[in-house]
N, C-alpha and C positions, 0 to 999 in steps of 0.2 A: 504494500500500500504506500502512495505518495502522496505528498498536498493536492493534487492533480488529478488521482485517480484512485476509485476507493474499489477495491475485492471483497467481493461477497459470495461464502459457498453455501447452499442449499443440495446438500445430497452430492449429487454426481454434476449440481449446475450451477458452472461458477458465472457470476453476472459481473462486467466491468463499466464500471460509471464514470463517466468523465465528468469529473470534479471539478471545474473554472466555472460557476456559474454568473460569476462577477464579468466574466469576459466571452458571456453565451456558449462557456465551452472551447474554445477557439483553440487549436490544440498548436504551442507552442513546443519547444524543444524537449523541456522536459516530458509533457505529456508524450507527444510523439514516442519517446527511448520508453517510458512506464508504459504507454500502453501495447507496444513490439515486445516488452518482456514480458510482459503479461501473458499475452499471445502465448509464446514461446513455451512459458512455464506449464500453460494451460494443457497445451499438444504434447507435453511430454510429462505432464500426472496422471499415470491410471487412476487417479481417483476423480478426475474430472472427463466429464461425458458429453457435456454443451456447454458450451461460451455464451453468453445475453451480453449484447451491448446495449449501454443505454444512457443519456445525458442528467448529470442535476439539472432541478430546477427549470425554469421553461421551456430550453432552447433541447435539441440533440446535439448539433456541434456544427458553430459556427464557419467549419475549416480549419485553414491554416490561420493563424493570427496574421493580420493584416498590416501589422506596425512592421515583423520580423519578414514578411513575404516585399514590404517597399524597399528595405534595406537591405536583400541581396539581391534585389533587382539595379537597388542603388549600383552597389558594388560590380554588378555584372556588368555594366556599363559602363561604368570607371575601367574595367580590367584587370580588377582588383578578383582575383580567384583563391577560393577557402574553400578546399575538400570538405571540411568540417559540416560548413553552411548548409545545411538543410537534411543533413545523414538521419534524421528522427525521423524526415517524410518515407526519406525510404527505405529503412529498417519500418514502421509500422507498414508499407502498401506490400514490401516481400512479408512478414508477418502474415495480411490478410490473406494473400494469395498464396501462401504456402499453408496455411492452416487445415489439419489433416482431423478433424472436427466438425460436425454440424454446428453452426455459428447462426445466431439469429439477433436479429436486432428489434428492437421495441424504439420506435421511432419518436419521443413524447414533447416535443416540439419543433421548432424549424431546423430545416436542415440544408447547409450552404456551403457549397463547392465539397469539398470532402466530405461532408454531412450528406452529398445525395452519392456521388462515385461511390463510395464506401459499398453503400447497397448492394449494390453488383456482387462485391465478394462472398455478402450472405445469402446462405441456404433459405431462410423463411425471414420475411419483413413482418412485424407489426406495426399501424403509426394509428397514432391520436388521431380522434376526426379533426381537430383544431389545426392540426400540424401541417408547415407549408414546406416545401424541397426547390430548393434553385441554385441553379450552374451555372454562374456570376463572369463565368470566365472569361465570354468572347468581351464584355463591354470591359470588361480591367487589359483587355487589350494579349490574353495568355490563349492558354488551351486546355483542355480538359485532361485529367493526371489518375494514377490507377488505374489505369486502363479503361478508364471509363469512352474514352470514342469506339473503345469492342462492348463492354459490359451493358454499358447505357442502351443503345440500340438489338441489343441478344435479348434485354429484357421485357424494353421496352417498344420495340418497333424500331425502324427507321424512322420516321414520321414523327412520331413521337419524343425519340432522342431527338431527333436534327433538329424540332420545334423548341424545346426545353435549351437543348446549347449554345443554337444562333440565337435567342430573343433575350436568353436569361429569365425568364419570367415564372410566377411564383408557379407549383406543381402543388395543387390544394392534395390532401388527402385521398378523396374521392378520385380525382383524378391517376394520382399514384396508384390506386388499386381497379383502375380499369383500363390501365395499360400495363399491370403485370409488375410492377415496380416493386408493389406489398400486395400482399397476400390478402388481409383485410385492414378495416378502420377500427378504432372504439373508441367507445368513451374512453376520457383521459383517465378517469378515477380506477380503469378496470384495465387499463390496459397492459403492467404489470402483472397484473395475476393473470391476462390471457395469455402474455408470452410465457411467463412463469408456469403455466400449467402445461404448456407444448413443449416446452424446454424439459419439465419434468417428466413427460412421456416419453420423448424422445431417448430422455437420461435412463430408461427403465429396460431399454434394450442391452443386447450385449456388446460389449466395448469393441469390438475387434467387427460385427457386424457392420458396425455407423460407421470404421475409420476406413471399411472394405468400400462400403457404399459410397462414402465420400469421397474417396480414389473415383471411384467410377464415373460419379456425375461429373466432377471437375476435370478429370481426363484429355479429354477432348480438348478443351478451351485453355488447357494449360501453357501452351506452345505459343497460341494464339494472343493472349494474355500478357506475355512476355515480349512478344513484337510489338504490341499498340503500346507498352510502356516505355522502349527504346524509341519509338515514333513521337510519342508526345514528349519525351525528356528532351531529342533535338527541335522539336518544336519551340518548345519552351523555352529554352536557353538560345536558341535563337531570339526569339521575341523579348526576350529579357535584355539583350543588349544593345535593342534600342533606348536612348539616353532621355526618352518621357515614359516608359516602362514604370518606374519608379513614383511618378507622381502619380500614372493612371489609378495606378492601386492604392496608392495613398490616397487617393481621394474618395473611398469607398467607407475611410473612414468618417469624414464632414457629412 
């Protein structure tokens, strides 16, 4: 457990909460490294059987922090290169994508840029009927990260994705779950005990069945997955060092 993110096991179902509710969640570096170890720790305890993601307080998770995403954009521009810089996004998106686990997420407010990509990597969505999803990307002037120009579209349609990532525009609840994004809606006050109660079904099988099954489904798009990551990393770093990169994004702050 860190200031950032808090572990909680029930039985065989460990739930991870992203703990920044002061900053809608927005996952900075530390979070990033706590919730990739978490991950990690998760995939290799036999006593744990399902991961639940899931955010304090109103938001699921704002993304990347927007303050720390202007300032290596800054940098990227300058010339100014730090391996360092950004190693949390991607130890937590190899984490997602390698997680050999039934992983479910309970969606229990907005959820923005990594807040909807994320998706893709889980097995079963729940979201609050309140809750909205937006992929902020193209207007901060970037691209879409985790594989989300494969996952978003596999899930969601073509149509669907390509609407949601040119426009940026909000993804109501209802909407997420009639293009396949989440599974279902609920009320906000139930919507923990519904994922908590599929989490604990699922936790009630045999361990070596779920990690067989989940090879299987993921299988296919594993390869796949690993290419839209390499595609959108040169994207991105490309568009990073343009030298107004750094304010577009900062301005998402105002």
């Amino acid at each position: 457990m860190t200031e950032t993110l808090r572990i909680e096991d029930d039985g065989a179902v460990r739930t991870l909460v992203f703990a920044r509710p002061e900053a809608a969640n927005a996952f900075n570096e530390e979070l990033y490294h706590a919730a990739a170890r978490a991950l990690r720790d998760a995939a290799s305890d036999d006593g744990v059987s399902v991961v639940l993601l899931t955010g304090e307080g109103r938001a699921f998770t704002a993304g990347t922090d927007i303050k720390e995403m202007a300032e290596i954009a800054r940098d990227h521009a300058a010339g100014r290169s730090d391996q360092e810089m950004g190693s949390g996004f991607v130890a937590l998106v190899d984490a997602l994508a390698e997680f050999t686990k039934p992983l479910i997420a309970a969606v229990n407010g907005s959820g923005v840029g990594l807040g909807i990509t994320m998706l893709g990597h889980c097995d079963v969505v729940l979201i609050a009927e309140h809750a909205r999803l937006m992929a902020p990307f193209a207007s901060m002037g970037v691209v879409p990260e985790a594989a989300g120009s494969y996952l978003l579209p596999a899930r969601m349609g073509h149509q669907q994705a390509a609407l949601a990532l040119f426009t940026g525009d909000w993804v109501t609840a209802e909407e997420a779950v009639r293009c396949g994004l989440a599974l279902r809606a609920c009320p906000a006050e139930t919507l923990l005990d519904t994922a908590r109660g599929i989490a604990g079904a699922i936790a009630a099988k045999p361990l070596a069945s779920l990690v067989a099954t989940k090879e299987l489904l993921v299988a296919s798009r594993r390869e796949e997955v690993r290419r839209a990551r390499e595609r959108e990393d040169a994207a991105f770093a490309r568009l990073l060092g343009d030298a107004a990169a750094g304010d577009r994004i900062a301005s998402r702050l105002g």
